[in-house]
N, C-alpha and C positions, 0 to 999 in steps of 0.2 A: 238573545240576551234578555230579550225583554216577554213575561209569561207568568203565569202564574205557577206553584210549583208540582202541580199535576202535571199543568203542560211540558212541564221540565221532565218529567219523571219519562212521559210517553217520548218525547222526543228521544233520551237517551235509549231505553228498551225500541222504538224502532233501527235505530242503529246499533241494536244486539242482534236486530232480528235479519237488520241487511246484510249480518258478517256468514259470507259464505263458505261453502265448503273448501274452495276453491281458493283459496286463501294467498297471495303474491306479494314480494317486500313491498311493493308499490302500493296497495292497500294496508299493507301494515304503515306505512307511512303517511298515508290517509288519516287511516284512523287515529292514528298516536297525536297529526293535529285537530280533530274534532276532541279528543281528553284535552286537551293542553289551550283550550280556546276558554276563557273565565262565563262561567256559569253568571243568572242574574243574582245581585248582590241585594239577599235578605236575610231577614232574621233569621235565627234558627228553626221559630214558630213555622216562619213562611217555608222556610226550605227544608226537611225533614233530611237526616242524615241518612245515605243511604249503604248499606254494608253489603257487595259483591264480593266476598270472600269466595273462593274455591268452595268451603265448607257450608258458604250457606246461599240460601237467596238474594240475602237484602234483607234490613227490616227499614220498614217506614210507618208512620204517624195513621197511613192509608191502608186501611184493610183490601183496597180493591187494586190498589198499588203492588200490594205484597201479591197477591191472588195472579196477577197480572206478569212479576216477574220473575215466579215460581213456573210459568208455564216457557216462558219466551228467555230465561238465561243460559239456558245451552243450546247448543242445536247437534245433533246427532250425538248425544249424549258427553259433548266436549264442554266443560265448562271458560264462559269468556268472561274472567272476572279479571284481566290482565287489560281488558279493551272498553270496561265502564268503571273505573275506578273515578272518584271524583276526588279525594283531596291530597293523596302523593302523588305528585308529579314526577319524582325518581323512579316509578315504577313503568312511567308510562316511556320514558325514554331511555332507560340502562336495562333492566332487570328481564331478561330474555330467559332466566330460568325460573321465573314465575309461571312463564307457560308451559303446558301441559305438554309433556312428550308425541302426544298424539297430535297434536295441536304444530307443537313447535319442526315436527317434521315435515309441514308444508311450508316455511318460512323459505326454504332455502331454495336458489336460484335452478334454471333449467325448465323441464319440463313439470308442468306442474300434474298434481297427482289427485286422487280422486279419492274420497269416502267411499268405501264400498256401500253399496244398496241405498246409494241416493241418486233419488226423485231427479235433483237439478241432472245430474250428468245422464240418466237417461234422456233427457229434453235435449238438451244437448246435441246428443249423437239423433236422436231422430231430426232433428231442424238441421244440421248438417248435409247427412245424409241425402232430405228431401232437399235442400238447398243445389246440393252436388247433382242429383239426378233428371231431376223437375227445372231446374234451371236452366240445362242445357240442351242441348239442340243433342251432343251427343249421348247426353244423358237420357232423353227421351226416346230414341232411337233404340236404345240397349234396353228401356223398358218395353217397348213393344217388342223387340228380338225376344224378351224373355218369357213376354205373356205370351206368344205364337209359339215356341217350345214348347212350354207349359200347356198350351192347349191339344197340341198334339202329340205330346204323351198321355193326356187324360183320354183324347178319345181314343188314341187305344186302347188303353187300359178299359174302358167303356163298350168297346167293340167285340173284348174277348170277354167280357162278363156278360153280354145278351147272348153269346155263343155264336156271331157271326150268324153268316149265308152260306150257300151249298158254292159259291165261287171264291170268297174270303175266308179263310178258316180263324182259329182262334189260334195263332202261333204271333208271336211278336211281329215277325218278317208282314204277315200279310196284315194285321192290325194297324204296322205302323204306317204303312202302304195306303190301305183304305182312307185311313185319320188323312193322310198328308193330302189323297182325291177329293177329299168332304170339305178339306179346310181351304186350299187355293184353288180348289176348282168346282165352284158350287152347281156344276153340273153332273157331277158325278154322282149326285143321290138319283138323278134320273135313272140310271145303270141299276138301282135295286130294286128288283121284280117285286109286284104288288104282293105277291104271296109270301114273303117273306113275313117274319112275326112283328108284332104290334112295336115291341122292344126295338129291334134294329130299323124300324125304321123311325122311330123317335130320333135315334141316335143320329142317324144319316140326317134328321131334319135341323135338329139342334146345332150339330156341328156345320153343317152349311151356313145357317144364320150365323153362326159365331164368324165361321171365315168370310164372310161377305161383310160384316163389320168391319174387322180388323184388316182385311185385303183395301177396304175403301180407307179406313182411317192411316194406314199405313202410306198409300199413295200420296192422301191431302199432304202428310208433314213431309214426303220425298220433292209433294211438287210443291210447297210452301217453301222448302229451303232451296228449290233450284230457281224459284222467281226472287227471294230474297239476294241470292248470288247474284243473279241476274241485273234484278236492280243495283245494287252496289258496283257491278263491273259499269252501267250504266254511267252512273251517278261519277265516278270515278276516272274513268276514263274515254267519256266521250265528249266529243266536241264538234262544231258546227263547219265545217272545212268550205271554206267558199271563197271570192273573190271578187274584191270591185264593189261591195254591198254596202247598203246601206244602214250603218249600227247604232241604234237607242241604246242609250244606258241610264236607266231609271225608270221609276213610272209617278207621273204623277196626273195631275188634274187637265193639261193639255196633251196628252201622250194617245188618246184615241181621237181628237180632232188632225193631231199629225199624221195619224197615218192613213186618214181619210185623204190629207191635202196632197201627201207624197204618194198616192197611186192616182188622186187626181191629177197634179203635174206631169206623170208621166203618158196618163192618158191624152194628152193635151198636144203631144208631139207626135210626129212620125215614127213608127218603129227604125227607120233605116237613118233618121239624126240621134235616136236616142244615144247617150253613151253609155248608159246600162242597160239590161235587158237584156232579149235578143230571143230569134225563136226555138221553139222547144222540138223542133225537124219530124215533130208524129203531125202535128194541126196544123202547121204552118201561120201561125197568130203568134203576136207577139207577148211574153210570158213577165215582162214589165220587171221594175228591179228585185233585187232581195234584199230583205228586211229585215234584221238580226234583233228583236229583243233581248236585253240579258235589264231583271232587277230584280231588285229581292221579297218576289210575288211566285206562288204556285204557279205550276205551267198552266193548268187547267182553269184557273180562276181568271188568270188576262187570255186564254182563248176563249173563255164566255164573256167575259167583257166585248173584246173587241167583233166578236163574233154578235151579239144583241145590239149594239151600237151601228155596223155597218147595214145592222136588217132596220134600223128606223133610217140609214142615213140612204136605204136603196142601193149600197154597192156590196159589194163580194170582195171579202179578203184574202188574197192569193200571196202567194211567193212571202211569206211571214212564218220569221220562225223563231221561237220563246227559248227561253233558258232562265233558270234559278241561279241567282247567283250574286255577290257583294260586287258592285261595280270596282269596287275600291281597291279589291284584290289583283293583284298579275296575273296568276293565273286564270283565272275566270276571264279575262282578257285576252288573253292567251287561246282559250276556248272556243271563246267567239272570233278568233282569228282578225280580232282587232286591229294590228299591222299591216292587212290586206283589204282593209276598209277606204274605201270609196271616201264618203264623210261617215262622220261621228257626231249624233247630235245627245249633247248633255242633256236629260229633263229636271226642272227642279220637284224633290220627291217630298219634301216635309212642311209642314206646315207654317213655322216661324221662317222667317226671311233668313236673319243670320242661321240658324242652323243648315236652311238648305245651301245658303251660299260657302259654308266651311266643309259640306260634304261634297259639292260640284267641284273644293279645290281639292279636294283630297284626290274624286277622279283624273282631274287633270296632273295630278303629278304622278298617279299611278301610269296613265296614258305617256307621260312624259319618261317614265322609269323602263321602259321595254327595254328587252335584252337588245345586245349591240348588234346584230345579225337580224334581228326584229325590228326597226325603229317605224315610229309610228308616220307615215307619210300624209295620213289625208288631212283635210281640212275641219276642224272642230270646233262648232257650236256651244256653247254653252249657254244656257237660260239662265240667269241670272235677279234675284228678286231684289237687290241693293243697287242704286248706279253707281256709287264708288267701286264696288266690285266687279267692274270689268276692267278696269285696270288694270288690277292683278292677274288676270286671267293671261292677257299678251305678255306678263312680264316672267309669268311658271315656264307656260308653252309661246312658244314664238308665233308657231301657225296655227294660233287657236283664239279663237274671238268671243266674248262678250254679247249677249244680247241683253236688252233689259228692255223688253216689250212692253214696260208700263207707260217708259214716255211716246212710244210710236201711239198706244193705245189711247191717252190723256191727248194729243192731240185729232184723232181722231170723234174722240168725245166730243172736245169743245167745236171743231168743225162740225157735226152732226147735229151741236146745239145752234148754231150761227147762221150756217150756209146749210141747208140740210141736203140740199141737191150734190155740195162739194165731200159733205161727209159721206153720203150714198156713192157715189165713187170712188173714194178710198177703198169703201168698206168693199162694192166690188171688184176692186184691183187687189186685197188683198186677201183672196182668194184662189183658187183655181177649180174651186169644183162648178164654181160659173163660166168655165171656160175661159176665162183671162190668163193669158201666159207674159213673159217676157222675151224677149228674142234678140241676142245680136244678130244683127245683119252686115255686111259690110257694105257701104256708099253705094248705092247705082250709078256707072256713069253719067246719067242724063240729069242727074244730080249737082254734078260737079259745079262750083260758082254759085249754088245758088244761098240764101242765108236761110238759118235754121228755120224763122219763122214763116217762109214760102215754105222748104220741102215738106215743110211739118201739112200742108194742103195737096199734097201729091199723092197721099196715103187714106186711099178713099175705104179701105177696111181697117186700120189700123189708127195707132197714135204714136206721132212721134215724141217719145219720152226725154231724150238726150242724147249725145255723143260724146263717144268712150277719148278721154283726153289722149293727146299726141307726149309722144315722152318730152317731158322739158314745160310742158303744157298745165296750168294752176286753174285744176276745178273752181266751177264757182261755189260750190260749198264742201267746205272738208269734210263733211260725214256722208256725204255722197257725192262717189266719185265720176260725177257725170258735169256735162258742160251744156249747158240751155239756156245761154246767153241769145238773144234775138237774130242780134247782126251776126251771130259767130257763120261764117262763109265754111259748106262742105268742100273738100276737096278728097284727092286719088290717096288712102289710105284709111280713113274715118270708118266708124266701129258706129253703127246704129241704133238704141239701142230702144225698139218699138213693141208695143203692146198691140196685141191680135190675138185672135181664139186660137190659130194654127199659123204655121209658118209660109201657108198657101196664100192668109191675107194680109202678107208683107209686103204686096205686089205694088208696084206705084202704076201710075196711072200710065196712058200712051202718050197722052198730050202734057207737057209738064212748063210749056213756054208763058202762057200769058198768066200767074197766078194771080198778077193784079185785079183782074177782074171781079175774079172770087173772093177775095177781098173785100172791095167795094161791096159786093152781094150781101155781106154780114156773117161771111163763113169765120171770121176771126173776133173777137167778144173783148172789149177794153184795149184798142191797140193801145192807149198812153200809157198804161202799164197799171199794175197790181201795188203798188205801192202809191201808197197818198203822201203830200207834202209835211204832214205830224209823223210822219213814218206808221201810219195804221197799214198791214198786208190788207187790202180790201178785196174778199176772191168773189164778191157776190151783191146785188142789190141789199140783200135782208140784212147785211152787215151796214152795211150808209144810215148814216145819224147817230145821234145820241140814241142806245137800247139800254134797257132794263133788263139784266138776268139774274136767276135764284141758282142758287150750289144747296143743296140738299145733303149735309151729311161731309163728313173731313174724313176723307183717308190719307195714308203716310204721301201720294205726291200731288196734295194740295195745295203747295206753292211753285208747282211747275202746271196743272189746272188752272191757280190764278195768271199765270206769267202768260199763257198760251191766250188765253181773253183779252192779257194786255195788248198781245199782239196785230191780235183780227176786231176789237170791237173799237167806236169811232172817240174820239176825246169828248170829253164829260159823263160817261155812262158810269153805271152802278152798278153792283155785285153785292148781293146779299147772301150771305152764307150763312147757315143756322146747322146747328150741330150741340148734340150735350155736352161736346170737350169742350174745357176751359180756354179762353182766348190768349191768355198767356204763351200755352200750349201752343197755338196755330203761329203766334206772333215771332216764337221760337224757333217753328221752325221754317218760317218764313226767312229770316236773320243767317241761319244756315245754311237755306238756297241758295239768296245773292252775295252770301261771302264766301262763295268757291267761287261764283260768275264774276264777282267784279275788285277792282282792284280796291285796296286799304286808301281810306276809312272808310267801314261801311258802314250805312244809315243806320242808325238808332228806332227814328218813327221808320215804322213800316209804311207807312204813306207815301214815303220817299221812296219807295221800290218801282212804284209802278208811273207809269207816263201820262197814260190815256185815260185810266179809269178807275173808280174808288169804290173801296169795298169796306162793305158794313158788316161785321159781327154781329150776329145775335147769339145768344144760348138759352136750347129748348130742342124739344125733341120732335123733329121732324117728323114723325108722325101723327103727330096732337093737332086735332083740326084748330083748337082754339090758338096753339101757337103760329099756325102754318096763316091764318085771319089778320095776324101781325104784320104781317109783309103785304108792299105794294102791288098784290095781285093783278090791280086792273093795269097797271102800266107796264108790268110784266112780258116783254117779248121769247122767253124762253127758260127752262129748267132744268136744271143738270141735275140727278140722283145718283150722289158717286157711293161705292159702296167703303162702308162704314165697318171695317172689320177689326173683330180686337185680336189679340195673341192669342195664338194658339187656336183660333173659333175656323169654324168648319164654315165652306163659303155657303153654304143652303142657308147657313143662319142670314148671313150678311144680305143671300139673292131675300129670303121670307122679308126682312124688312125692310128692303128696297120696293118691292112688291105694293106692300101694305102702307108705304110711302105715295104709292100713283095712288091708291086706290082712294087714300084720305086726300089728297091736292088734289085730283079730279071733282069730287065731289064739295071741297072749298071753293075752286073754279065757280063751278055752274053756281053754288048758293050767292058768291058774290057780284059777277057778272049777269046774272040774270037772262042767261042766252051764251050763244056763240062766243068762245073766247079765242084770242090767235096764240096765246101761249104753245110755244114746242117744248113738248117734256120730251127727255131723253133721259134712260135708264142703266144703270151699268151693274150687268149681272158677273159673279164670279164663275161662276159651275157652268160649263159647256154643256151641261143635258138640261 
């Protein structure tokens, strides 16, 4: 609507020029609203009348105008002055015998009908054609049938024109005979004696080279669509049939440390306790569990993963077996023989917390959805990146549990910063490629009577971790259902439950009478116990007193980080935490930790959260030597660097500036101290490699 009135002019003549031969009511109704749409509103001057009459061109004000649409107002000599007409409007919607006979006989419905000797429909029929034939599998096939025809009547026709040999004549019969020997059997020009003439044996050479072409080209597309079937029948109908196994579903950023730990836990055991496994009756060794991958990763890209990862980690991946596939789907599930699973461990596969935790439920109700003759029996792990969301996980699936390994992790942190000897023992308990297992045992009679805290010195390879509560019987802590009460007395029925490299060094001693002795000796470390009279857990000297610790960096469970400090450090210590997020922010969501933990009203100051120890806000960025200068370095007994990750960010990012975090604190250290400093830095990297 808006142009000048050349532009007006060209606009209309290209939509002379688009009206095709091929003409359908449904373009006529096109067109009839591009007439009937108001041109831009000018003068006369501006907009020059334009006259598409039948009879003439057009005249306009524009010589190059007129010149313009004396070439381009008909096409195949049909005049279309019924389709640019600019100011009766009755023409453009009633008057159907304004058009041309020739014209107005492609109006009408059906098959539509063609100009003879035009351009368009030859294009047409050849883009069809080549469409139909080159497109398809069997299209291409009939073109090769037709050039191998084709070439074996030329060489005969070629064979009787050089007049043949003294064993081939020039009759069709033998012509067509020879052509068919030259063409699929390119041994057959050997067969023609050197003395034959220059001609026939051109011919014999030519035509072999052609058949060795087309014999090879012909093969490639027989064995390209018998691997494509192939694949597809693959793809389609096969599945992983097994039993008792053990099934990943996903893959994410912990998914090759697990299955380093799960063929190191089985290496850990006896082939003859294990409950999966079992031997392979050619070696007589045992061939350890099986290991169902199914996520929505190429086969060949997680067997080079996991295959590059076991060669830095020194083991060999055996009994593992991949599939392509939407965890989410049944069938796929189905595939992997799901129902016949041993356990099932969920991975989380995405990078934002809530999305991986909406797609883990999705698993779990597809897992939940098995057919009724199917139903899913084993026990199911789910990894979990939110803590409120393992709640919901026990309320989809009944026998499916929740993990949220950030808080096991966050305490393992702050003990690594505290007690660094109690944090190094976690961290090798919770392991097994160090040879740490866990073991029920059941009670040894020589046992019997005595309290936890003696038999726990009768176990001169082992450690006794707990006993598995009696029915009727209230753990001491509800989230671990163990009992490691002191006085609690062993008796005939008791479930052991001791840590040892193998089940060989479960053994208790011979002599098991006088333990007071040993005792005395110092084999037992704090008998008055682990908790102080402020309620501080004290699991170590380094923890007693008043300490100073630094938090480096806020991630999403820094108020379960500060809450764990609260725990283990002595009353009056300090916590400095420096981070570029706003304190607000942290304050917030501080506020939300203890109003799930504690009952209404909850504290307003965040001061009020904690018992033992007080923490200072700064904001500044943790890597800035001049900010890091700021903090009490020299009274500093330890430093925590948690990783600082935003949405959606890849953890390399989070590990590089955690990194470049020691490397600036280190170097603050030494300038400030001027020597030897006792500060323990501890670093929390995300990426397992």
């Amino acid at each position: 609507q808006k142009g000048s009135p050349r532009s007006v002019e060209r606009g209309r003549l290209r939509i002379a020029r688009a009206a095709s031969p091929l003409v359908a009511p449904e373009d006529l109704a096109a067109r009839a609203i591009v007439e009937a749409m108001p041109m831009h509103a000018a003068t006369p001057k501006q907009q020059p009348e334009l006259d598409m009459s039948p009879q003439g061109c057009g005249t306009s004000s524009s010589s190059q105008a007129r010149k313009v649409m004396a070439r381009r107002a008909s096409i195949d000599g049909t005049p279309l002055a019924p389709f640019l007409s600019t100011g009766d409007s009755k023409r453009t919607t009633t008057a159907s015998s304004d058009v041309t006979p020739a014209l107005r006989s492609t109006h009408t419905y059906g098959p539509r009908r063609r100009f003879p000797g035009s351009g368009a429909y030859a294009r047409t029929v050849v883009r069809e054609v080549r469409d139909r034939v080159l497109g398809t599998s069997s299209g291409i096939i009939a073109v090769l049938a037709g050039v191998g025809v084709g070439l074996l009547f030329l060489g005969a026709f070629c064979w009787s024109m050089v007049g043949g040999n003294g064993e081939f004549g020039t009759s069709f019969n033998d012509s067509f005979w020879i052509s068919w020997g030259l063409f699929f059997d390119p041994g057959t020009q050997t067969g023609v004696p050197a003395s034959d003439p220059v001609p026939v044996k051109l011919v014999a050479v030519f035509f072999s080279i052609c058949g060795i072409i087309f014999n090879l080209t012909l093969l490639g597309t027989v064995v390209e669509g018998v691997k494509t079937r192939m694949r597809l029948f693959k793809v389609k109908y096969s599945r992983v049939s097994t039993r008792d196994h053990i099934l990943i579903l996903g893959w994410g950023d912990k998914t090759l440390p697990l299955l380093c730990e799960l063929l190191a836990s089985e290496a850990n055991y006896r082939p003859s306790t294990s409950r999966r496994g079992g031997c392979c009756r050619r070696c007589g060794r045992n061939t350890g569990p099986h290991i169902v991958v199914l996520a929505e990763r190429p086969v060949a890209e997680m067997e080079q993963k996991v295959k590059m990862h076991f060669h830095f980690e020194d083991m060999f991946p055996r009994n593992i077996s991949y599939r392509e596939g939407c965890p989410t789907d049944r069938t796929e599930l189905l595939k992997v023989s799901a129902p016949f699973a041993d356990d099932v461990l969920i991975m989380s596969s995405a990078v934002s917390a809530k999305e991986s935790d909406m797609n883990i439920m999705q698993i779990i109700m597809a897992l939940g959805a098995m057919p009724g003759d199917r139903t899913l029996k084993a026990d199911v792990f789910a990894e979990m990146m939110n803590d409120q969301s393992t709640r919901v996980v026990r309320t989809i699936l009944p026998h499916a549990e929740g993990v949220f390994a950030r808080r096991h992790v966050g305490r393992i942190l702050v003990l690594r910063t505290l007690v660094p000897s109690v944090g190094f023992l976690f961290l090798d308990t919770g392991t097994f490629r160090w040879g740490n297992s866990f073991h029920l045992i059941r009670c040894p009679a020589r046992l019997f009577g005595m309290t936890f805290r003696d038999a726990g010195l009768c176990f001169p390879k082992a450690v006794l971790c707990g006993i598995k509560p009696r029915p009727g019987e209230v753990p001491d802590d509800g989230e671990f259902p163990v009992v490691v009460s002191p006085d609690r007395r062993l008796g005939e029925g008791d479930t052991l439950l001791v840590m040892a490299r193998t089940l060989e060094h479960t053994t208790i001693l011979q002599d098991c009478s006088p333990p007071a002795s040993r005792r005395q000796a110092g084999r037992f470390h704090n008998d008055e116990g682990l908790t102080k009279s402020d309620g501080q857990v004290q699991l170590g000297p380094t923890a007693a007193g008043k300490r100073t610790a630094l938090v480096l960096g806020v991630s999403q469970d820094l108020p379960a980080i500060l809450h764990n400090f609260d725990v283990h450090m002595a009353q009056d210590s300090e916590v400095y935490v420096l981070s570029t997020r706003p304190i607000k922010q942290r304050e917030d969501a501080l506020r939300h930790y203890y109003a799930a933990r504690r009952p209404p009203p909850c504290p307003t100051n965040c001061a009020e959260f904690f018992e033992r120890i007080k923490v200072i806000h700064r904001v500044g960025d943790y890597r800035n030597e001049y900010m890091l200068q700021e903090l009490p370095l020299k009274q500093a007994d330890c430093a925590l660097i948690l990783a600082e990750q935003a949405e959606n960010e890849e953890p390399t990012a989070a590990d590089t500036r955690n990194l470049a975090a020691v490397i600036a604190l280190r170097a603050v250290l030494n300038d400030v101290t001027n020597g030897p400093w006792r500060c323990k830095i501890v670093t929390e990297l995300l990426d397992p490699k």
